[in-house]
N, CA, C and O atoms as a GROMACS GRO file, in nm:
protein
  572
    1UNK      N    1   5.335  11.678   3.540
    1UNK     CA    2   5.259  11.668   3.662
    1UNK      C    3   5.118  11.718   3.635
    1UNK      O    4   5.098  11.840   3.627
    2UNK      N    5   5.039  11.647   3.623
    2UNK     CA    6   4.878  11.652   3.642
    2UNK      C    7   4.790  11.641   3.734
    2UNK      O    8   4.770  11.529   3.779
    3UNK      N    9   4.707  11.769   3.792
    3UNK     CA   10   4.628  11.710   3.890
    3UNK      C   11   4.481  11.706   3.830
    3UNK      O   12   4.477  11.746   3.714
    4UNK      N   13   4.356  11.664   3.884
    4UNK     CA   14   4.271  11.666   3.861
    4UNK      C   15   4.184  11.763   3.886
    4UNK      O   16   4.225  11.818   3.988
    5UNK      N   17   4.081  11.818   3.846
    5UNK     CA   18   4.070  11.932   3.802
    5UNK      C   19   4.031  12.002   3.961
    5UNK      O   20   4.042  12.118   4.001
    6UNK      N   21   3.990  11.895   4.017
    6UNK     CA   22   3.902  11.956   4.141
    6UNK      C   23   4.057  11.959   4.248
    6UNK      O   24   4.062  12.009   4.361
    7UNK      N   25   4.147  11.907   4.193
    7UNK     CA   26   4.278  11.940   4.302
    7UNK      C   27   4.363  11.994   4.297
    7UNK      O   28   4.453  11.993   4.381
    8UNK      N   29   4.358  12.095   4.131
    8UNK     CA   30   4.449  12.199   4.093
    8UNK      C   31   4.507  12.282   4.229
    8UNK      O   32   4.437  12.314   4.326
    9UNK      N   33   4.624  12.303   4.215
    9UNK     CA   34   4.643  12.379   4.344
    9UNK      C   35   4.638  12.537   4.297
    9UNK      O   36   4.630  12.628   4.379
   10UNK      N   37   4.643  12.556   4.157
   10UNK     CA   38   4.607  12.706   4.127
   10UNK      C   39   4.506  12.754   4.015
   10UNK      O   40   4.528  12.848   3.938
   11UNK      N   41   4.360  12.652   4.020
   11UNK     CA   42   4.280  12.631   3.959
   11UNK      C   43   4.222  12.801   3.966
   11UNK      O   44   4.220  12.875   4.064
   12UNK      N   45   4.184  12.826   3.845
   12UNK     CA   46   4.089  12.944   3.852
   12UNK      C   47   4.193  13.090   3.849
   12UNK      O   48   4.144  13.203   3.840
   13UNK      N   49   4.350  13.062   3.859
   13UNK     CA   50   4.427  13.184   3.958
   13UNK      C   51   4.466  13.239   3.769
   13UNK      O   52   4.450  13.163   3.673
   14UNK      N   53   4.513  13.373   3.758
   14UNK     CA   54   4.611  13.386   3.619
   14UNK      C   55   4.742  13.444   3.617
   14UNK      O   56   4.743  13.563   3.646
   15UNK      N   57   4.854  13.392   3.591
   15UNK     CA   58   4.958  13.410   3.620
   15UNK      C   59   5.008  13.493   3.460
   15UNK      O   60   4.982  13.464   3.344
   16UNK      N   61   5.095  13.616   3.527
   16UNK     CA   62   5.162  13.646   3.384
   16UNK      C   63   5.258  13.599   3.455
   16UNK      O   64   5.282  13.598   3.576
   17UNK      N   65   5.342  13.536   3.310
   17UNK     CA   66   5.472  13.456   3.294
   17UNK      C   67   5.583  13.582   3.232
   17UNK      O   68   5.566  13.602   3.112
   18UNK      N   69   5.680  13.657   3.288
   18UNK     CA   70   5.730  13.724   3.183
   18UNK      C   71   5.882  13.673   3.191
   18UNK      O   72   5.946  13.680   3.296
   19UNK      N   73   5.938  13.616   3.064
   19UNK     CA   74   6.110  13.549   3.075
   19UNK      C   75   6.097  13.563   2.904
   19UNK      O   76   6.020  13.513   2.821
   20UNK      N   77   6.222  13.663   2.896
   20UNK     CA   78   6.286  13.663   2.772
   20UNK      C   79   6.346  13.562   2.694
   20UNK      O   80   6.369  13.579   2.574
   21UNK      N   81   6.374  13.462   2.751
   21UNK     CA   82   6.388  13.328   2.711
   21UNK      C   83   6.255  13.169   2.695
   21UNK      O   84   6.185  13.099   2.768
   22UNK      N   85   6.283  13.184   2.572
   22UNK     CA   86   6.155  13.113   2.537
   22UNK      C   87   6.155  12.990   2.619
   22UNK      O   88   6.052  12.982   2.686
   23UNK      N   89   6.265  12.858   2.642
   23UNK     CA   90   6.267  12.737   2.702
   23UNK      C   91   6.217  12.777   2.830
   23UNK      O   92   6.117  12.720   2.873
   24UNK      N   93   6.291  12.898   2.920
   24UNK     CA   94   6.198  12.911   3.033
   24UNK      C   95   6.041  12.934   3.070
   24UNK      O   96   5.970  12.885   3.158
   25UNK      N   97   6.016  13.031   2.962
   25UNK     CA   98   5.901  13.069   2.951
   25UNK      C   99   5.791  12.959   2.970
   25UNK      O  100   5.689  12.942   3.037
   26UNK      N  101   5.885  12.875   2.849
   26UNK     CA  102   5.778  12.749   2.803
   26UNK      C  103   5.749  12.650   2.958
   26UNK      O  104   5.641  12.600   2.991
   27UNK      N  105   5.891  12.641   3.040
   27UNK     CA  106   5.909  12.565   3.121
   27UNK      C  107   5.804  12.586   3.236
   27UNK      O  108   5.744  12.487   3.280
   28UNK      N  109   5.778  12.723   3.289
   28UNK     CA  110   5.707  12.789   3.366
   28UNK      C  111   5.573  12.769   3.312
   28UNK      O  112   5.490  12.717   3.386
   29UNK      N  113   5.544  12.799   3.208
   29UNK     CA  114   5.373  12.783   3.152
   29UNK      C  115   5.321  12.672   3.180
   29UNK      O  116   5.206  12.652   3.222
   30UNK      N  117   5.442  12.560   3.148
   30UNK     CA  118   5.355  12.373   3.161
   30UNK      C  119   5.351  12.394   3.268
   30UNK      O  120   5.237  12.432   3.296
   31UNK      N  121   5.412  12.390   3.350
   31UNK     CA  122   5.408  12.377   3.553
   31UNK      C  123   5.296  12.452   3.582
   31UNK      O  124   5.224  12.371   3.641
   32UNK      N  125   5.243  12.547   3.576
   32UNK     CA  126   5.154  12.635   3.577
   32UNK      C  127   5.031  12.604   3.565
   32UNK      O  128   4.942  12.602   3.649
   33UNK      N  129   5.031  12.568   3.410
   33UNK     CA  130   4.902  12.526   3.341
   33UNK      C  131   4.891  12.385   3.379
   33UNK      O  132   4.775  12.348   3.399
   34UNK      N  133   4.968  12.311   3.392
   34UNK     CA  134   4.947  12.160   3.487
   34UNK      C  135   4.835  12.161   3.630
   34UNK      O  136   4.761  12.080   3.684
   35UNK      N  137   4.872  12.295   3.650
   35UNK     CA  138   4.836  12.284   3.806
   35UNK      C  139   4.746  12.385   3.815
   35UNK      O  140   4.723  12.446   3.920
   36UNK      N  141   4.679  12.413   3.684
   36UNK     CA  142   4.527  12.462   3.677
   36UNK      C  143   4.522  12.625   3.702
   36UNK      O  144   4.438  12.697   3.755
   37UNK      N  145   4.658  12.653   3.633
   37UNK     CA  146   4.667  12.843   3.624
   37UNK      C  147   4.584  12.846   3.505
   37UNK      O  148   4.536  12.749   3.446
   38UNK      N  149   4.572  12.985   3.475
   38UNK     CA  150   4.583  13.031   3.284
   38UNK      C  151   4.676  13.120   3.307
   38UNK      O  152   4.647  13.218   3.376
   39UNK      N  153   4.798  13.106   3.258
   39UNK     CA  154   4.872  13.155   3.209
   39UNK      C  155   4.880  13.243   3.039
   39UNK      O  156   4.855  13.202   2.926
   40UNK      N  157   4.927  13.372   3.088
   40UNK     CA  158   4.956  13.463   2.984
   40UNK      C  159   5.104  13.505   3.000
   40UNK      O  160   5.153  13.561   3.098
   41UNK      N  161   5.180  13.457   2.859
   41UNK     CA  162   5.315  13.508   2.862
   41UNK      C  163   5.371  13.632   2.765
   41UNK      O  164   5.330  13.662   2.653
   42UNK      N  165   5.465  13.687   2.831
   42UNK     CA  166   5.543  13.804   2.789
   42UNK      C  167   5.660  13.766   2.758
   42UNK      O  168   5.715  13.674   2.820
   43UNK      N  169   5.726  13.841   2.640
   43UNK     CA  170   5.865  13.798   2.627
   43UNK      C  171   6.022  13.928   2.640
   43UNK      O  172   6.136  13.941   2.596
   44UNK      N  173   5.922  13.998   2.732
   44UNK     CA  174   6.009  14.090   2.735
   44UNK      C  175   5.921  14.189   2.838
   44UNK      O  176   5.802  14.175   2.863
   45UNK      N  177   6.028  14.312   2.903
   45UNK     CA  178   5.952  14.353   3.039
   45UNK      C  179   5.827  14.478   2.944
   45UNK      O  180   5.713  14.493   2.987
   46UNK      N  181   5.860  14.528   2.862
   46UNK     CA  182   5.732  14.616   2.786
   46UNK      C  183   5.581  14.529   2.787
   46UNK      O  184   5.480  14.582   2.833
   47UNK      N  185   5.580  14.397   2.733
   47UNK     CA  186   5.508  14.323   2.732
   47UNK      C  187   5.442  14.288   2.820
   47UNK      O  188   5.326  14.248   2.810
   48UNK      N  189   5.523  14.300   2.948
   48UNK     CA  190   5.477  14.258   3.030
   48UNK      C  191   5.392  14.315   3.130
   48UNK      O  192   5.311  14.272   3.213
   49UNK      N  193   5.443  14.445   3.088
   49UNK     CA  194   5.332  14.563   3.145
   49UNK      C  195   5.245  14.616   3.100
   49UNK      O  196   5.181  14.697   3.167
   50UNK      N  197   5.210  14.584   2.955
   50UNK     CA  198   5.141  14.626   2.886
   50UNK      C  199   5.000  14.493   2.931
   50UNK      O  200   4.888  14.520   2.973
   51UNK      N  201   5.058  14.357   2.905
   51UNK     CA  202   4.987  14.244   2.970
   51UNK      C  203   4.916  14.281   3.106
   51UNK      O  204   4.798  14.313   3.118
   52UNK      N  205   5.000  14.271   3.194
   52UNK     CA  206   4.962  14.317   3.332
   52UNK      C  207   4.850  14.446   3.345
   52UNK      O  208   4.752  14.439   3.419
   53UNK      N  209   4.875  14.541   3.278
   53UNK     CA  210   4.765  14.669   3.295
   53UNK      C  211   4.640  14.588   3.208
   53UNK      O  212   4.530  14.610   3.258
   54UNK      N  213   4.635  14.504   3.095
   54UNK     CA  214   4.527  14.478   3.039
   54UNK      C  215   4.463  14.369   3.091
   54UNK      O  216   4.340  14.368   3.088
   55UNK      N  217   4.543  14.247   3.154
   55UNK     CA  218   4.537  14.150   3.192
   55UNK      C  219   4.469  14.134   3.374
   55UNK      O  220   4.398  14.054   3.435
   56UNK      N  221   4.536  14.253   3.402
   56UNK     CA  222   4.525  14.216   3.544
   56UNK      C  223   4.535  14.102   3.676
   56UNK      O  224   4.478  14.074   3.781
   57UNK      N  225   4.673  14.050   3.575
   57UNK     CA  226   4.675  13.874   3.676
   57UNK      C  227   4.710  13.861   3.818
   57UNK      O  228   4.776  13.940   3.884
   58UNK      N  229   4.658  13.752   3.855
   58UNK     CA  230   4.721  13.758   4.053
   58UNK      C  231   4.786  13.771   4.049
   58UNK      O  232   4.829  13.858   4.125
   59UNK      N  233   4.895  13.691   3.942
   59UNK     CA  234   5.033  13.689   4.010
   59UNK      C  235   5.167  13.696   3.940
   59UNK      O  236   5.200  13.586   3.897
   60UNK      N  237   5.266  13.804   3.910
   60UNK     CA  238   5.341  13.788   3.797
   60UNK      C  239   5.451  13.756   3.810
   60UNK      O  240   5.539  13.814   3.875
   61UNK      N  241   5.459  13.626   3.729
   61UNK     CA  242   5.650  13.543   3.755
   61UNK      C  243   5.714  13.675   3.668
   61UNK      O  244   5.648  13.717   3.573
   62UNK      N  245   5.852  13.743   3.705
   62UNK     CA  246   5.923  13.798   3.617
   62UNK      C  247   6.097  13.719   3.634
   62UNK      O  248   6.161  13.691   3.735
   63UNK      N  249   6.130  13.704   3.495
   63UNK     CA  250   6.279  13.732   3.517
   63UNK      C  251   6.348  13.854   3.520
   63UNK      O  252   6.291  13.950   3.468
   64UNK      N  253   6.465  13.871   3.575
   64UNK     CA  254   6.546  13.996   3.631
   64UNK      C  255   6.619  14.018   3.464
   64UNK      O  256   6.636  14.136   3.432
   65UNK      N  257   6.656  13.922   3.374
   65UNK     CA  258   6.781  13.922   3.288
   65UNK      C  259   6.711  13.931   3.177
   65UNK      O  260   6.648  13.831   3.139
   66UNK      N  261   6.706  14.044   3.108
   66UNK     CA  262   6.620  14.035   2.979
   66UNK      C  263   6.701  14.152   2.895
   66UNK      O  264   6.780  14.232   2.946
   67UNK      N  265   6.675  14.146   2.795
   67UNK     CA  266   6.700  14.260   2.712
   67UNK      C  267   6.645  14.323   2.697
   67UNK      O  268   6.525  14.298   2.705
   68UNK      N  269   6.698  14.479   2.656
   68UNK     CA  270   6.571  14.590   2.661
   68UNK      C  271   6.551  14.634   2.803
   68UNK      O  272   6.638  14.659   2.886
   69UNK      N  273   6.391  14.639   2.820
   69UNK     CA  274   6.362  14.690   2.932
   69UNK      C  275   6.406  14.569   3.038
   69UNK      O  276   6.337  14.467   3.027
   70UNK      N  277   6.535  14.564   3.162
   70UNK     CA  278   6.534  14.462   3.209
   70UNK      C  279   6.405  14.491   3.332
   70UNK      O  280   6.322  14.577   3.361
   71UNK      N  281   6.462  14.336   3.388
   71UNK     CA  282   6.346  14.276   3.517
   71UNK      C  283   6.361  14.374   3.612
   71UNK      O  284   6.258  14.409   3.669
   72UNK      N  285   6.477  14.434   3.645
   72UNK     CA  286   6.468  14.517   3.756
   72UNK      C  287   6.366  14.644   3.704
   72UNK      O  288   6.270  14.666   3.778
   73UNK      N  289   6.380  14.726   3.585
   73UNK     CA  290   6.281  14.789   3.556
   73UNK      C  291   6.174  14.786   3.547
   73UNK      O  292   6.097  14.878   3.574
   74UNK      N  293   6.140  14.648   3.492
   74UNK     CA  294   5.978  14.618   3.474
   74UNK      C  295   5.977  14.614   3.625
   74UNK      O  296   5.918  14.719   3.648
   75UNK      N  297   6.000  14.569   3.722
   75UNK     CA  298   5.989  14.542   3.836
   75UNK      C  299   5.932  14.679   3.921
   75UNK      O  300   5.848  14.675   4.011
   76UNK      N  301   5.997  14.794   3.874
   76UNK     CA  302   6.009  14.920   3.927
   76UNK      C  303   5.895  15.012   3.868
   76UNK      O  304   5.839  15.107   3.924
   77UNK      N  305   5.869  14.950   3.715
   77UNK     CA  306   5.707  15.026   3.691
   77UNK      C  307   5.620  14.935   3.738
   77UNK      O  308   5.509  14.983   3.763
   78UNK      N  309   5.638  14.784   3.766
   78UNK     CA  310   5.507  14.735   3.815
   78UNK      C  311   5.480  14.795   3.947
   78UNK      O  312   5.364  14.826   3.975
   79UNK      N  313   5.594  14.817   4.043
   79UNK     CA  314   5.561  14.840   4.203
   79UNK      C  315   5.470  15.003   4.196
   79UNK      O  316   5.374  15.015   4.272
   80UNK      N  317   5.496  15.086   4.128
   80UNK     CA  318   5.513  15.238   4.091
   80UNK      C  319   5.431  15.292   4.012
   80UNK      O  320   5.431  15.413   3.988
   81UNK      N  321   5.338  15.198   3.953
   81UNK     CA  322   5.189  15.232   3.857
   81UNK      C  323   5.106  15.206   3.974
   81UNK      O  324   5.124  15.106   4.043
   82UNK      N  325   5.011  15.296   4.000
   82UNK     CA  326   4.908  15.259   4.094
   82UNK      C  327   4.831  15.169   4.034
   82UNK      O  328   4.742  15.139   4.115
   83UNK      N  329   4.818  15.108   3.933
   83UNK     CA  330   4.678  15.058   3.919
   83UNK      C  331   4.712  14.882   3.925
   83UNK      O  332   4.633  14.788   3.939
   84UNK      N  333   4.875  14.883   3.907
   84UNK     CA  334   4.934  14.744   3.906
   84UNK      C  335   5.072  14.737   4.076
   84UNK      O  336   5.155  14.648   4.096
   85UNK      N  337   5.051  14.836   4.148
   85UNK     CA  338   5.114  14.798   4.250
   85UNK      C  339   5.059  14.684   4.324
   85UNK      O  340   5.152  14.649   4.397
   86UNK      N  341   4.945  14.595   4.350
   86UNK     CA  342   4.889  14.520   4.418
   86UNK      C  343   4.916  14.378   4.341
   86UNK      O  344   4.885  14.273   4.396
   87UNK      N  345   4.961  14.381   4.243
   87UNK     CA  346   4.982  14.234   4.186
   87UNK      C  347   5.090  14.209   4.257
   87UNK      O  348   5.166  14.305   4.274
   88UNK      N  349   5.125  14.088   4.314
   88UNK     CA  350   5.203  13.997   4.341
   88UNK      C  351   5.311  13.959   4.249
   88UNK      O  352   5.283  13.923   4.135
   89UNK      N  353   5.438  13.965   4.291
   89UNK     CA  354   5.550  13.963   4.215
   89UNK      C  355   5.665  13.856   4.216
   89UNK      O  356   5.776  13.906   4.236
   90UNK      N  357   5.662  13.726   4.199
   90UNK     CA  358   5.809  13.641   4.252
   90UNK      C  359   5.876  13.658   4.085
   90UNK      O  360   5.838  13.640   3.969
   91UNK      N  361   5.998  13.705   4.160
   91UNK     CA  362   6.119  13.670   4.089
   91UNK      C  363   6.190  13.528   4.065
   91UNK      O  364   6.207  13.431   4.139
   92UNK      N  365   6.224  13.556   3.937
   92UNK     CA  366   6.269  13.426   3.842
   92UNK      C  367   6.397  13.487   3.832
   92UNK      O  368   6.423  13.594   3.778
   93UNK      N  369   6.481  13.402   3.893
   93UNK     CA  370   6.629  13.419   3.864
   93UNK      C  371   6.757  13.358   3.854
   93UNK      O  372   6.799  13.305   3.957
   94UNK      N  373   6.856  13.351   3.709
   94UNK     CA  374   6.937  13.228   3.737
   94UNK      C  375   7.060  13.322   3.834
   94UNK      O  376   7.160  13.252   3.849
   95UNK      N  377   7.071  13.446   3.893
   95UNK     CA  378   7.110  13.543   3.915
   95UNK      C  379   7.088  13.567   4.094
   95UNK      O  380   7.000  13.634   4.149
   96UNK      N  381   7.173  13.504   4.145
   96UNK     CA  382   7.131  13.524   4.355
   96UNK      C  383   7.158  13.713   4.370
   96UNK      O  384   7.094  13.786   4.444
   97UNK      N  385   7.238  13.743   4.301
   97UNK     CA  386   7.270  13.895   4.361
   97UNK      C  387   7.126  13.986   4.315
   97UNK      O  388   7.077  14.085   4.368
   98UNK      N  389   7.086  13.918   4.210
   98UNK     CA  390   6.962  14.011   4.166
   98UNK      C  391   6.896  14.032   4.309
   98UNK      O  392   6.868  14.146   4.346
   99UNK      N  393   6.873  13.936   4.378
   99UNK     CA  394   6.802  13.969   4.528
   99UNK      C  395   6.845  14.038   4.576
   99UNK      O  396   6.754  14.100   4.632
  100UNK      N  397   6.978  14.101   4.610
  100UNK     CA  398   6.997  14.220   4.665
  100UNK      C  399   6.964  14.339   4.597
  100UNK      O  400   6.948  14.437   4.669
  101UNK      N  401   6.949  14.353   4.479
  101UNK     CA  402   6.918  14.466   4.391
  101UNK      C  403   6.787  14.500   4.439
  101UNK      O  404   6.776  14.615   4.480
  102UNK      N  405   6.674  14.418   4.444
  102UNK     CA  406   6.571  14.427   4.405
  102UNK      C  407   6.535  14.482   4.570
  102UNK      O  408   6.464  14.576   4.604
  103UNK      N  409   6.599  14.400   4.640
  103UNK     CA  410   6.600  14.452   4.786
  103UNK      C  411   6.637  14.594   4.834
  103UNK      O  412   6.593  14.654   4.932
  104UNK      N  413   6.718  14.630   4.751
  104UNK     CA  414   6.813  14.754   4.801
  104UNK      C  415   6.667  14.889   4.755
  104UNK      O  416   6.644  14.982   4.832
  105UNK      N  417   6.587  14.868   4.622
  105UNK     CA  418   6.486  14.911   4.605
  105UNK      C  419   6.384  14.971   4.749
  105UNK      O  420   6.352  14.924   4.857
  106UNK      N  421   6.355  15.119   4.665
  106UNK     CA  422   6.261  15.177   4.818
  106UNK      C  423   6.133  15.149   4.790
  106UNK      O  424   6.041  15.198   4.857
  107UNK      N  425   6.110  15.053   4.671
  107UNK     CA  426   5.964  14.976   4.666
  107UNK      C  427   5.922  14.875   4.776
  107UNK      O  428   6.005  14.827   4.853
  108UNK      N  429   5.814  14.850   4.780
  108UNK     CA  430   5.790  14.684   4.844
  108UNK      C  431   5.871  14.577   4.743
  108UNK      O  432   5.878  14.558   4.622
  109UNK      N  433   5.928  14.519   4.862
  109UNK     CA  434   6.017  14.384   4.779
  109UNK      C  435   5.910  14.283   4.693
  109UNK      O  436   5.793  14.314   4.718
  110UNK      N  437   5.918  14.209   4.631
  110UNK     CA  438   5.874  14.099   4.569
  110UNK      C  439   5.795  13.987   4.681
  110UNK      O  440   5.847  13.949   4.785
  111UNK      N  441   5.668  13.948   4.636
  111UNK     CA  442   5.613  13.842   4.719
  111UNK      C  443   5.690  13.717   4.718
  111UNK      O  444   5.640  13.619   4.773
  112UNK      N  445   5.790  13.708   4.671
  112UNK     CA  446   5.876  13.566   4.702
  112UNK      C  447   5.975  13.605   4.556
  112UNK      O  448   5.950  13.695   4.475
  113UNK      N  449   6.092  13.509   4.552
  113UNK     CA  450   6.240  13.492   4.485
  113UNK      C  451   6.248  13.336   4.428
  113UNK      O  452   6.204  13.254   4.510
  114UNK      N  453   6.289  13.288   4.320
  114UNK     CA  454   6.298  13.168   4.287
  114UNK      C  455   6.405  13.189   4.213
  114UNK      O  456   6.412  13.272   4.122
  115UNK      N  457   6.529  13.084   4.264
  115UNK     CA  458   6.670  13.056   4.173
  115UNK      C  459   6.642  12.970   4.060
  115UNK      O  460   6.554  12.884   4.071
  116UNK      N  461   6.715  12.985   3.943
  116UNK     CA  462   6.722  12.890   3.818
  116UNK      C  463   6.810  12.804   3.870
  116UNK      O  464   6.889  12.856   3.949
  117UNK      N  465   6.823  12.691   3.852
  117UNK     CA  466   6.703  12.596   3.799
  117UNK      C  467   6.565  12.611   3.855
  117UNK      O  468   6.570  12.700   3.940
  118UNK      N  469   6.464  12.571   3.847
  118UNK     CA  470   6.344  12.626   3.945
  118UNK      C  471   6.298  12.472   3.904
  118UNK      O  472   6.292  12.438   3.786
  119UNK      N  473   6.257  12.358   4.042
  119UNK     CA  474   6.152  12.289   4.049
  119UNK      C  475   6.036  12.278   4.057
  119UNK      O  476   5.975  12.357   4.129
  120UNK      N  477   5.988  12.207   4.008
  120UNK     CA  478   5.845  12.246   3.983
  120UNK      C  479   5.772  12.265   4.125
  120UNK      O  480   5.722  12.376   4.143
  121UNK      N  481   5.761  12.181   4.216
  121UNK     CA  482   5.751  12.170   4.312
  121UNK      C  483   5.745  12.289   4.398
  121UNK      O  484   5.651  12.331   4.466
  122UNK      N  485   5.890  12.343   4.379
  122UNK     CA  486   5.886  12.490   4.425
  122UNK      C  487   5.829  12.582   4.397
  122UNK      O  488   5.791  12.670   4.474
  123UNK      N  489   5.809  12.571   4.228
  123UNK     CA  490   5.782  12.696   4.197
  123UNK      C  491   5.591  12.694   4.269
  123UNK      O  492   5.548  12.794   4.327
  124UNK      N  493   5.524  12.597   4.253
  124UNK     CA  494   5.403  12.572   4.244
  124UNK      C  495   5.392  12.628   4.414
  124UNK      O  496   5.296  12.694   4.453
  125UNK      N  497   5.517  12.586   4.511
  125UNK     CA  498   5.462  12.639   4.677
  125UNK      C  499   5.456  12.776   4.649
  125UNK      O  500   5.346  12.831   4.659
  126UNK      N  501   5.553  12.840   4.617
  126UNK     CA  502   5.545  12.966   4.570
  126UNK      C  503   5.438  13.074   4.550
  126UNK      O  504   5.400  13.177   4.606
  127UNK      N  505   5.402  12.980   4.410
  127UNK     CA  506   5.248  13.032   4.361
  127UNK      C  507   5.157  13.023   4.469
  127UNK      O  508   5.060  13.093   4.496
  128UNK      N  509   5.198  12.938   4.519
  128UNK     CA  510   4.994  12.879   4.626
  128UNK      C  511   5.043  12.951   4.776
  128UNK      O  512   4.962  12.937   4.868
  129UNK      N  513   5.143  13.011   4.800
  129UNK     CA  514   5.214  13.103   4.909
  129UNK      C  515   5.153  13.223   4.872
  129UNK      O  516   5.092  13.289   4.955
  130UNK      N  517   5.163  13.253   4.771
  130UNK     CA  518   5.172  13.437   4.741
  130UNK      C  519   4.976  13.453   4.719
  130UNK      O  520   4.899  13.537   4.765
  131UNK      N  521   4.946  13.310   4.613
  131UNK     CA  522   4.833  13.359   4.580
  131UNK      C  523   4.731  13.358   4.739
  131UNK      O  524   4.654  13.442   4.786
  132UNK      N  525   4.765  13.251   4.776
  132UNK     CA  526   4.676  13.249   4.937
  132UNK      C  527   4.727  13.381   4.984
  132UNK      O  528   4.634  13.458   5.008
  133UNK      N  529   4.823  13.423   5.001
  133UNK     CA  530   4.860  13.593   5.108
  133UNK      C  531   4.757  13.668   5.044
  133UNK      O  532   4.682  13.737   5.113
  134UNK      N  533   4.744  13.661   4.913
  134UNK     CA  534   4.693  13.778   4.848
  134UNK      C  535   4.575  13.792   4.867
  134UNK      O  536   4.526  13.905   4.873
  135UNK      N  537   4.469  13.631   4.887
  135UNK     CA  538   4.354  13.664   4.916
  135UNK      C  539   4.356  13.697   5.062
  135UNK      O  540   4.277  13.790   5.083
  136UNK      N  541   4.414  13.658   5.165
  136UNK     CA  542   4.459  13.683   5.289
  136UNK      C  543   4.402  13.832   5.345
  136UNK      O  544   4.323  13.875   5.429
  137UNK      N  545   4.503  13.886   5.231
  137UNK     CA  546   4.541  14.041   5.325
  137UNK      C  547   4.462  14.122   5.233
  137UNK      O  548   4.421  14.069   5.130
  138UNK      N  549   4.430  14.264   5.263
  138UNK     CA  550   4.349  14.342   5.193
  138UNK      C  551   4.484  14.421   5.081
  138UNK      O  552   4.603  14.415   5.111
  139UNK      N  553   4.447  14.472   4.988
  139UNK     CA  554   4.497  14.506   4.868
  139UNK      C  555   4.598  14.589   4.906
  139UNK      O  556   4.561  14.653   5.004
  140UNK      N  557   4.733  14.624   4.865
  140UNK     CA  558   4.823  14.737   4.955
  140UNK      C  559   4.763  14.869   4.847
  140UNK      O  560   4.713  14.885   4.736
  141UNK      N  561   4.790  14.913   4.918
  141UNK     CA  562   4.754  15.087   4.862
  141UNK      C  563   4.940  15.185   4.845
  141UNK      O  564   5.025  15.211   4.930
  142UNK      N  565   4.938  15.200   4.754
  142UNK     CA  566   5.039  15.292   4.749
  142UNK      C  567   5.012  15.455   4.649
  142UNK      O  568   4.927  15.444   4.562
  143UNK      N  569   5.068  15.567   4.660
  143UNK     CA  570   5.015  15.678   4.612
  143UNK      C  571   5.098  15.770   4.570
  143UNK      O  572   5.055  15.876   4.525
   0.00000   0.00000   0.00000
C-alpha cells in the first residue's frame, strides 16, 4: 500500500517498532513506512528503551511476548521514566489476556491495543488515532 507523498497518513510522524520477532517487526515497518512514518526498530524491550530515550518517537508499537525483558516490563519503564511517560503506546498482541494485564497496571493504560494478526488498515487507524490525540491534548505530566 502506497500513498503519495502529500497523502501519507503518517508523513513526517516516527514510530518505534519494538517485536522480538523479526517477520513482525518487518511486517509493521512496511505498513508504516508505506504510509510515510520513519520508523526505528527494536528487537527486544532493552532496545527499546534505550531507542525511545535517544530517539524520542511519537509513537511506540510494542509487543507484550518477548524474551528477556518482556512487553509488560518495557511497558512499565516506558510509563515510569519521566522523560518517556508522554510517548504514546499501542500494544501489539497475538495474546487478548495481555489486555487485562496491562490494564490491571496502576500506570496509564496504553493509547490503543492491536490483536495479531494485525491489518494494515487497522494498524494505520490506530497510528493516525493516537498520533492526532497526541497533538490534540497537552503532554501528560507524571512525577
Amino acid at each position: 500500500m502506497t500513498f503519495p507523498n502529500e497523502a501519507s497518513p503518517l508523513a513526517g510522524s516516527r514510530i518505534l517498532v519494538v517485536d522480538d520477532e523479526e517477520d513482525a517487526r518487518t511486517y509493521l515497518v512496511t505498513v508504516l513506512e508505506d504510509a510515510g512514518a520513519r520508523v526505528i526498530e527494536a528487537a527486544d524491550g532493552d532496545e527499546g528503551i534505550a531507542l525511545a530515550v535517544r530517539e524520542r518517537p511519537d509513537l511506540i508499537t510494542l509487543d507484550l511476548c518477548m524474551p528477556g525483558r518482556d512487553g509488560v516490563a518495557t511497558f512499565d519503564v516506558l510509563r515510569s521514566t519521566a522523560e518517556l511517560a508522554d510517548i504514546p503506546i499501542c500494544v501489539v498482541s497475538g495474546h487478548a489476556e495481555f489486555k487485562q494485564v496491562i490494564a490491571q497496571r496502576s500506570l496509564p493504560p496504553p493509547e490503543g491495543f492491536l490483536e495479531m494478526p494485525i491489518e494494515a488498515q487497522a494498524l494505520l487507524a490506530a497510528a493516525q488515532r493516537i498520533l492526532r490525540a497526541r497533538t490534540a491534548a497537552p503532554a501528560r505530566t507524571r512525577g
